[in-house]
C-alpha positions as CSV (number, residue, x, y, z in Angstrom):
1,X,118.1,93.6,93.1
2,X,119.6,90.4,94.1
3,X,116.6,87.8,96.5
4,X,118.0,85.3,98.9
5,X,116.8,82.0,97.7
6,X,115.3,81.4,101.6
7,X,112.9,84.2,100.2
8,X,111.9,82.1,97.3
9,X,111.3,79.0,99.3
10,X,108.3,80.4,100.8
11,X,106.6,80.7,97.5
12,X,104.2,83.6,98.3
13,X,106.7,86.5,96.7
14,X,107.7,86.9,93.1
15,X,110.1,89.7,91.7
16,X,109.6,91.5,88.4
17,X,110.8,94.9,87.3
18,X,112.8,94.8,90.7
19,X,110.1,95.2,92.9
20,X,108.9,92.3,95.6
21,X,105.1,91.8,95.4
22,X,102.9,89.6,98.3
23,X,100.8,87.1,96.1
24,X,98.7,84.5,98.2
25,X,99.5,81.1,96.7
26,X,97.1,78.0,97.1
27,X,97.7,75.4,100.1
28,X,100.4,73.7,99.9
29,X,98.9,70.5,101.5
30,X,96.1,68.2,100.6
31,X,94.5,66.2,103.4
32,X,93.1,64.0,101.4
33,X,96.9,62.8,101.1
34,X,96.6,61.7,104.3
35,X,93.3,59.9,104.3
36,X,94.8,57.6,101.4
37,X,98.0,56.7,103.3
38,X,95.8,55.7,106.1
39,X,93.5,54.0,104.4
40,X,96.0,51.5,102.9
41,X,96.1,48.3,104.7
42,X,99.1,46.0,105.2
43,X,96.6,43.0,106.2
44,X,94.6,43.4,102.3
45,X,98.0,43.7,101.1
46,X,99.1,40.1,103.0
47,X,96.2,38.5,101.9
48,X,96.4,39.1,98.2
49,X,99.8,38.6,97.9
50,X,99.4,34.8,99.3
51,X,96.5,34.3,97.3
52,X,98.9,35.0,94.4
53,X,101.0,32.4,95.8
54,X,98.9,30.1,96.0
55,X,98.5,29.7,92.1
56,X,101.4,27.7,92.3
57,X,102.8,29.4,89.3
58,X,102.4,32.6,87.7
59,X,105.1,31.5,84.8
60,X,103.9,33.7,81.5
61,X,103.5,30.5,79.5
62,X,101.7,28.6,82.8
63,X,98.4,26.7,82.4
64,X,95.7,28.8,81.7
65,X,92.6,26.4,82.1
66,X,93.0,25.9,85.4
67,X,91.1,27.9,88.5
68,X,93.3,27.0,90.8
69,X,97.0,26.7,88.7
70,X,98.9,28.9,86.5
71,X,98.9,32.6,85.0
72,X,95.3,31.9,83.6
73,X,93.8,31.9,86.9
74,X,95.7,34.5,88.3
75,X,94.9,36.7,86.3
76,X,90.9,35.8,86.3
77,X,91.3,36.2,90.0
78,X,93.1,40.0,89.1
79,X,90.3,40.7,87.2
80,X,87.5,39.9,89.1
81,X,89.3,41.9,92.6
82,X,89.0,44.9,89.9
83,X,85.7,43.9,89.4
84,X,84.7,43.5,92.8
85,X,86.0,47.1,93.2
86,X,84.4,48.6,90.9
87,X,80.9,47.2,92.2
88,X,81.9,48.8,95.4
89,X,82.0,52.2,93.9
90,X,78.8,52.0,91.8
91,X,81.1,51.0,89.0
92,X,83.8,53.4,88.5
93,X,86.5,51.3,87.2
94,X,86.3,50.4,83.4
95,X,88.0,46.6,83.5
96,X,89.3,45.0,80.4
97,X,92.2,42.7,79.2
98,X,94.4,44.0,77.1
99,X,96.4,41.1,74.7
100,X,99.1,40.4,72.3
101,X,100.2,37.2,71.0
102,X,103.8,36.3,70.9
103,X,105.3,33.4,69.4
104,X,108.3,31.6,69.7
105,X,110.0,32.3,66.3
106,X,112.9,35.1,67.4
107,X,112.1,34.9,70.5
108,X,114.9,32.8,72.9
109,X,113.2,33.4,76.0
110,X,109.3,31.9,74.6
111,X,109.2,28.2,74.9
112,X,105.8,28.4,72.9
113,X,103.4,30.7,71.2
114,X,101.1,32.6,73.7
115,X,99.0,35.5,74.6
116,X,100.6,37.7,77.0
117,X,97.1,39.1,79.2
118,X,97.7,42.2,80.6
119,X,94.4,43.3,82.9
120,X,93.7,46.7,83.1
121,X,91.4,49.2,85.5
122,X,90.6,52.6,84.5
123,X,88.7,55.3,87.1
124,X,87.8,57.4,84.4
125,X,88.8,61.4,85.4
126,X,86.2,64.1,85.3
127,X,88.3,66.9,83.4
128,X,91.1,65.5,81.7
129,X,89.4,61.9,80.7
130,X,92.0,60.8,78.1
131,X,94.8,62.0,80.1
132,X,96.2,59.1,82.2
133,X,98.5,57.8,85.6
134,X,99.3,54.4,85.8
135,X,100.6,52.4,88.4
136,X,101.3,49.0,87.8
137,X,102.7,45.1,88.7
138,X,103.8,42.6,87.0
139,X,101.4,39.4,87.5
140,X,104.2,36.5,86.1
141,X,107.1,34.9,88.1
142,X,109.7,33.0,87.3
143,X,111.7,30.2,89.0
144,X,115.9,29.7,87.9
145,X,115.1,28.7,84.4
146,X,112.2,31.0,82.8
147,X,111.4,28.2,80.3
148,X,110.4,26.0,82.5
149,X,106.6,27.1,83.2
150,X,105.6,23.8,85.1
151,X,107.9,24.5,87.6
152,X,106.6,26.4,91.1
153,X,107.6,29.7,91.3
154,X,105.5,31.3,93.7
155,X,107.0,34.8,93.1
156,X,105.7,36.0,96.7
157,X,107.7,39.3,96.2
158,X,108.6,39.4,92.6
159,X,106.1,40.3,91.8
160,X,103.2,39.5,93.8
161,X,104.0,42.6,95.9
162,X,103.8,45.2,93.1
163,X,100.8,43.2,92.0
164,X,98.9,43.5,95.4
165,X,100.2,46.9,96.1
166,X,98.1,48.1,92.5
167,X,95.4,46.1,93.4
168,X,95.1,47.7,97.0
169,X,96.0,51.5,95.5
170,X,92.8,50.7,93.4
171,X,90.5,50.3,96.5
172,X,91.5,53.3,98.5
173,X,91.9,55.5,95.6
174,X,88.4,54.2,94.2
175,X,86.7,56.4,96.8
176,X,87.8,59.6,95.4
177,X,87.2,61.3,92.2
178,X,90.1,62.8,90.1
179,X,90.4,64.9,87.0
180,X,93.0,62.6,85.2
181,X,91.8,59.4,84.7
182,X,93.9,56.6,87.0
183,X,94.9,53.3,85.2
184,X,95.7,50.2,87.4
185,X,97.2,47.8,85.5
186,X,98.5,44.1,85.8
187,X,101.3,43.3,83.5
188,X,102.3,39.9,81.8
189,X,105.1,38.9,79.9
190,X,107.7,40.6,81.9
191,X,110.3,38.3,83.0
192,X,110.6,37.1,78.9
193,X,111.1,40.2,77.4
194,X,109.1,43.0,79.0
195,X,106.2,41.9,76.4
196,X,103.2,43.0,78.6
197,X,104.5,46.3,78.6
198,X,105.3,46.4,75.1
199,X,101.7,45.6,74.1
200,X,100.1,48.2,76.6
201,X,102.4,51.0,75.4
202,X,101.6,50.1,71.8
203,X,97.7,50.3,73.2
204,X,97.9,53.1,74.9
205,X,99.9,55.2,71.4
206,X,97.2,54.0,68.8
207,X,94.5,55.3,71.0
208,X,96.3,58.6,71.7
209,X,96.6,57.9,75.4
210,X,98.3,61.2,77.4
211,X,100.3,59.4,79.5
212,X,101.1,62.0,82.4
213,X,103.3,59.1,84.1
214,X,103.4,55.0,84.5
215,X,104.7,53.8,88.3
216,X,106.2,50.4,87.9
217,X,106.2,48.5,90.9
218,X,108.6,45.9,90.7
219,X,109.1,43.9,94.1
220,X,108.6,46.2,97.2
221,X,108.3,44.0,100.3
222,X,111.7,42.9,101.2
223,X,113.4,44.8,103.8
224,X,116.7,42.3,104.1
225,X,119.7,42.7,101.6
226,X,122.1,39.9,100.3
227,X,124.7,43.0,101.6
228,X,123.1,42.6,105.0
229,X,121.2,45.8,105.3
230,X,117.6,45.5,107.1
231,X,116.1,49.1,106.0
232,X,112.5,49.2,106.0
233,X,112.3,53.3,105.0
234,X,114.5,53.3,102.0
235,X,113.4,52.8,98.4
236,X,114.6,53.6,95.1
237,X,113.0,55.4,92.4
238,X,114.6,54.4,89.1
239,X,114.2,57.1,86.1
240,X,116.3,57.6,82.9
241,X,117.8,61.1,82.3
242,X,116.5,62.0,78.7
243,X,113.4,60.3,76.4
244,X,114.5,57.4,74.3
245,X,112.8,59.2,71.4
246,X,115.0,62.6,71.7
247,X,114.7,64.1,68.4
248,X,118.0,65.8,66.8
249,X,116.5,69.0,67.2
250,X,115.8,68.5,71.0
251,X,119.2,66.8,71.6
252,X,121.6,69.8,69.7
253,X,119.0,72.2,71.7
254,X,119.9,70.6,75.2
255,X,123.6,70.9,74.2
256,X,123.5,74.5,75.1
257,X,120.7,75.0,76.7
258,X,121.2,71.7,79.6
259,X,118.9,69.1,80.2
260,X,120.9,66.0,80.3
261,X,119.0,65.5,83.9
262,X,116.1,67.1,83.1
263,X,113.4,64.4,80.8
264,X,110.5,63.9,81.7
265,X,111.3,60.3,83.7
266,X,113.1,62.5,85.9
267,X,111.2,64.9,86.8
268,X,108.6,62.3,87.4
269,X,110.8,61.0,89.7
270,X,111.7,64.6,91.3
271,X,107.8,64.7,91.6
272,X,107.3,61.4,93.7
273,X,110.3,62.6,95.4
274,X,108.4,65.7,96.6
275,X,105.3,63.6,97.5
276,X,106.8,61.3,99.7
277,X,109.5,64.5,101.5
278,X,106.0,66.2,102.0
279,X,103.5,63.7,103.3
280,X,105.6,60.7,104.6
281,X,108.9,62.5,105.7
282,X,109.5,59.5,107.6
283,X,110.6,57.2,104.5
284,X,113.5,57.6,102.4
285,X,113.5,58.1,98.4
286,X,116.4,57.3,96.7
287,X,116.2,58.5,93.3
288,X,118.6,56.6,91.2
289,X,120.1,58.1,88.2
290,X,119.7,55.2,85.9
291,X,116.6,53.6,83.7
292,X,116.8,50.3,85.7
293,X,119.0,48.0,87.7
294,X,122.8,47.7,86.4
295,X,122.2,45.6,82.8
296,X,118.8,44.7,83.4
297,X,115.4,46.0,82.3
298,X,111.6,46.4,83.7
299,X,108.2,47.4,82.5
300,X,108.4,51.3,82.4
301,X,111.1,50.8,79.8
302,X,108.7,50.2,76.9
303,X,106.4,53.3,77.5
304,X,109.8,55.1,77.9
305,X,110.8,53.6,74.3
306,X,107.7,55.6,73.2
307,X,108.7,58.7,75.0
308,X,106.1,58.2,77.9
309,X,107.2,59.6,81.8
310,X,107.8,56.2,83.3
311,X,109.8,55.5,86.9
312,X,110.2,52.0,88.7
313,X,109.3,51.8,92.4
314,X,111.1,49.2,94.4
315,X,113.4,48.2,97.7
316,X,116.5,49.9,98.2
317,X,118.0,46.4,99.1
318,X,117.3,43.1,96.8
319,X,118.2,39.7,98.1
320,X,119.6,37.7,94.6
321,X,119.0,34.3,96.3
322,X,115.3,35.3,96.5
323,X,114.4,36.1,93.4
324,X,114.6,33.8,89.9
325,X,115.5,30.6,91.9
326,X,114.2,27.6,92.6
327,X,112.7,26.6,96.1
328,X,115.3,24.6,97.3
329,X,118.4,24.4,100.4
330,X,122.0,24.4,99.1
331,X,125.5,25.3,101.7
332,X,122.9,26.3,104.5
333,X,121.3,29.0,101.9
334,X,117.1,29.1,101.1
335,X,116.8,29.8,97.6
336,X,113.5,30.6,96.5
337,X,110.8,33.8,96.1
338,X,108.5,32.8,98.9
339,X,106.0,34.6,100.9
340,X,108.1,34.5,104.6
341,X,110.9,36.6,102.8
342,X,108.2,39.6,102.3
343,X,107.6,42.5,104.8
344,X,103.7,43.3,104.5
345,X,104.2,46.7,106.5
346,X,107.0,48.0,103.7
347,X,104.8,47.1,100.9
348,X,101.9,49.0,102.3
349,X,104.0,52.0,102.5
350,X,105.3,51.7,99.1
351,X,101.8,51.3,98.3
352,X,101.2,54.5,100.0
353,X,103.9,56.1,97.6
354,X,102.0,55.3,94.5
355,X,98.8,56.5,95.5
356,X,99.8,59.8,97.3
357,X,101.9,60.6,94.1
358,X,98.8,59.1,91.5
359,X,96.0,61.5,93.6
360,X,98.7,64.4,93.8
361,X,99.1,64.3,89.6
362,X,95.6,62.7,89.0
363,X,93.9,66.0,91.1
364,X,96.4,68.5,89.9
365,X,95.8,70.7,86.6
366,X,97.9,69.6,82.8
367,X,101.7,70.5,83.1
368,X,102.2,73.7,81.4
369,X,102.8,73.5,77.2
370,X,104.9,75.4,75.6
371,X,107.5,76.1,78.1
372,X,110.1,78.3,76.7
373,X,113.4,80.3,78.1
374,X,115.5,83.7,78.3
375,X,118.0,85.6,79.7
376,X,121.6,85.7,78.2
377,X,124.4,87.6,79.0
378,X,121.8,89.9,81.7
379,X,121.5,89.3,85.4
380,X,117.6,88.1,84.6
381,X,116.0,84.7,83.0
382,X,112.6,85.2,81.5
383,X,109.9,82.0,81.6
384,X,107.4,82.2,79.4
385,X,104.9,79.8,78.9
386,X,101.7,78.6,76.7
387,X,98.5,80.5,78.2
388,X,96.3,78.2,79.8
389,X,92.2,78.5,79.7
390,X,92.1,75.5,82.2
391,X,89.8,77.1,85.2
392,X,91.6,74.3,87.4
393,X,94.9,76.3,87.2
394,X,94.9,79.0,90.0
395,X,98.8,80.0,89.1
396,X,102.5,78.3,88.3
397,X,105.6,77.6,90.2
398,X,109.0,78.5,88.2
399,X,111.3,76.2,90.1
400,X,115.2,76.8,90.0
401,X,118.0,74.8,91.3
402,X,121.5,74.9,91.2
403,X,122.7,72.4,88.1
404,X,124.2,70.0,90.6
405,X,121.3,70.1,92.8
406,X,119.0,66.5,92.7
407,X,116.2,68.3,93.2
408,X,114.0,71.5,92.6
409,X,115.0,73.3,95.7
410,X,113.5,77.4,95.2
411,X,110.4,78.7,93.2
412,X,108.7,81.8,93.0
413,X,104.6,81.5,92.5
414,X,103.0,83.5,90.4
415,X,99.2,83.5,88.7
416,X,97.1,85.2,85.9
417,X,100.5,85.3,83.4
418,X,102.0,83.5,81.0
419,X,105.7,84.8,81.4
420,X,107.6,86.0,83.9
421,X,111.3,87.4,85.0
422,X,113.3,86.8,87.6
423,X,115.6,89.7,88.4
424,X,119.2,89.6,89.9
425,X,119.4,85.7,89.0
426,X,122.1,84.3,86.9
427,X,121.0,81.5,84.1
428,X,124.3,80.6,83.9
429,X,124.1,78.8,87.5
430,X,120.7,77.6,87.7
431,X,118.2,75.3,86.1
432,X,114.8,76.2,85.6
433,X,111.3,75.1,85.2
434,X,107.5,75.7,85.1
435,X,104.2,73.9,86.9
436,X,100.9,74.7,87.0
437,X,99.2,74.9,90.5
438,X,95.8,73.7,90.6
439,X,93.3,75.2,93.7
440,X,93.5,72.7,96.0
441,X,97.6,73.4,95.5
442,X,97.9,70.2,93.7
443,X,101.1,70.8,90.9
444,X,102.0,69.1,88.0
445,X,105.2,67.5,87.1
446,X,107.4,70.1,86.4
447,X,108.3,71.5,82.9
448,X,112.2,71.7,81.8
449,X,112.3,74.3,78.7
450,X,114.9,73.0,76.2
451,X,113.1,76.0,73.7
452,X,114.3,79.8,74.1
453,X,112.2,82.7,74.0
454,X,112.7,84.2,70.6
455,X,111.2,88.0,70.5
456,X,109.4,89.4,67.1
């Protein structure tokens, strides 16, 4: 019995033993979604991104006695919005600082030995309380030599954008309660070596942090190309095929089974993808196939070292002369990363990305474990899966795509299993995968099976 994939689309049939069955699938939209986008403000947003400014200098080795000057007081100021925050909400942020010293010894980028301050915000989740989501920004800036810390570099949209965006995705999302904990963090240390990142990676393994996916926001608020293009919908989503830490196994298993598209990054990315298509339809996600910009690095690359989901967020368009320069005019040209270069409205709705994608995986049930796959040389692929006791988890999607397709296009739903078949479907053609479906139709990133289903 061969299904039209229009018939899978709809999600409320599933197929086994070639016979079509009704089954009534959870909503497949949150309004809650909705209150968050419209509860992120553009004018917050403005006026944390020029008080970020206004330190002058957020270099990583800046002054940090100051209140006024330099990454010390920057990052005070982080802390305390957190703070303030938290207070609002009868506490329900846990705030800390999270350091690591680096020195200048191997290092060609340190001009002296420092601790890189990261400032972190936890809202603690009710069900899965050591399973996390993190959004970040990077609170340092640079100017055209990143030695020089005395220097201004006001870093108005690298990366006082991402930084403001986390800071404002904390306040709306501070009203709600979720069942992964949220982290919103503030990053140091990036522009010398990614160091910030390095340290809360490190953190976050030694005390067995389950890291569902980090969000790296790394300069969303300018709408204006060097090429010329004004775009104020587009945005890229930046994810790396496979985890750094592939095992042997996994890597000679994915040789004949697929995958090369298919780690978790990716279908992180596949899952904002499906966020922003379903709630704002109106922007434009542009999921890149590459871990970062052409020969260059940001901060979801050290949690993806340690084989942590990690994505960065940010313009479709960058503008090089505004961004690691100094403030200057040379041949008619402003150089220099200062706040009239930096769209409020875009970063608000890049803002809006992170949290509608944070709440959707923060209120959704664990991804299924387990995830296994069968089917060779017969016109049926089985999915079977670990069984879950989770009373979140009302069923599962099995996704399939063509192997060419970006995205996952068809699923069929199905609930109270732990395997199922589809009938009259190839495996040869199609890739496959399995999430859980909470109640309030909230889904977890999808699961690529790289294991096959070996029968006793």
């Amino acid at each position: 019995m061969k299904i039209l994939s229009s018939l899978f689309l709809l999600g409320a049939f599933f197929v086994t033993a070639n016979v079509t069955f009704a089954q009534e699938a959870p909503p497949q939209i949150d309004t809650r979604i909705y209150e968050i986008i419209e509860n992120t403000s553009a004018e917050r947003i403005e006026a944390d991104i020029r008080k970020l400014v206004s330190f002058g200098t957020r270099n990583t080795f800046s002054d940090t006695l100051s209140d006024t000057r330099g990454i010390g007081a920057a990052r005070r100021w982080i802390k305390a919005e957190f703070e303030k925050i938290s207070a609002e909400c009868g506490g329900c942020l846990e705030v800390f600082y999270q350091r690591d010293l680096v020195t200048k010894e191997g290092n060609s980028r340190v001009p002296k030995d420092a601790y890189v301050v990261n400032v972190v915000a936890v809202l603690r989740g009710t069900d899965y309380p050591n399973s996390y989501v993190m959004m970040s920004g990077d609170i340092d800036s640079r100017a055209s030599n990143t030695m020089d810390f005395e220097i201004d570099a006001p870093g108005a949209n690298d990366n006082a954008s991402g930084m403001a965006g986390t800071i404002e995705a904390a306040r709306v999302m501070s009203k709600y309660k979720f069942k992964h904990s949220v982290a919103f963090v503030g990053l140091s240390g990036e522009e010398q070596g990614l160091f910030g990142g390095a340290g809360l990676a490190k953190y976050a393994q030694e005390n067995e942090w389950e890291i569902v996916g980090v969000l790296n926001n790394d300069m969303i608020g300018n709408i204006q190309g060097v090429d010329g293009v004004i775009d104020n919908r587009a945005f890229r989503i930046f994810s790396e095929p496979t985890p750094a830490n592939e095992t042997e196994q996994q890597r000679r298993a994915r040789r004949f089974t697929g995958g090369e598209v298919d780690g978790n990054s990716r279908q992180l990315a596949r899952y904002i993808h499906k966020q922003v298509k379903t709630y704002m339809p109106e922007m434009n996600p542009m999921m890149i196939y590459r871990l970062d910009r052409f020969g260059r690095g940001g901060h979801h690359r050290p949690f993806n070292d340690l084989g942590y989901a990690g994505v960065r967020i940010m313009e479709a368009h960058e503008n090089y002369t505004q961004q690691h320069q100094d403030i200057r005019v040379e041949d008619g040209i402003e150089y220099g990363d200062v706040i009239k270069w930096v769209n409020f409205d875009y970063a608000a709705k890049l803002t809006s990305v992170n949290a509608i994608s944070l709440a959707g995986l923060a209120w959704a049930p664990a991804a299924p474990k387990d995830v296994r796959i069968g089917g060779a040389v017969r016109p049926a692929t089985t999915l079977a899966w670990e069984a879950s006791e989770d009373d979140n988890v009302a069923g599962y999607k099995i996704y399939f795509r063509e192997t060419t397709s970006p995205t996952w296009d068809n699923f069929v739903y199905v609930s109270g299993v732990n395997e199922h078949t589809l009938e009259g479907i190839v495996i040869d053609n199609y890739y496959f995968g399995v999430a859980a479906v909470g109640k309030d139709g909230n889904e977890s990133p999808v699961v690529f099976p790289l294991q096959q289903i070996r029968r006793r």
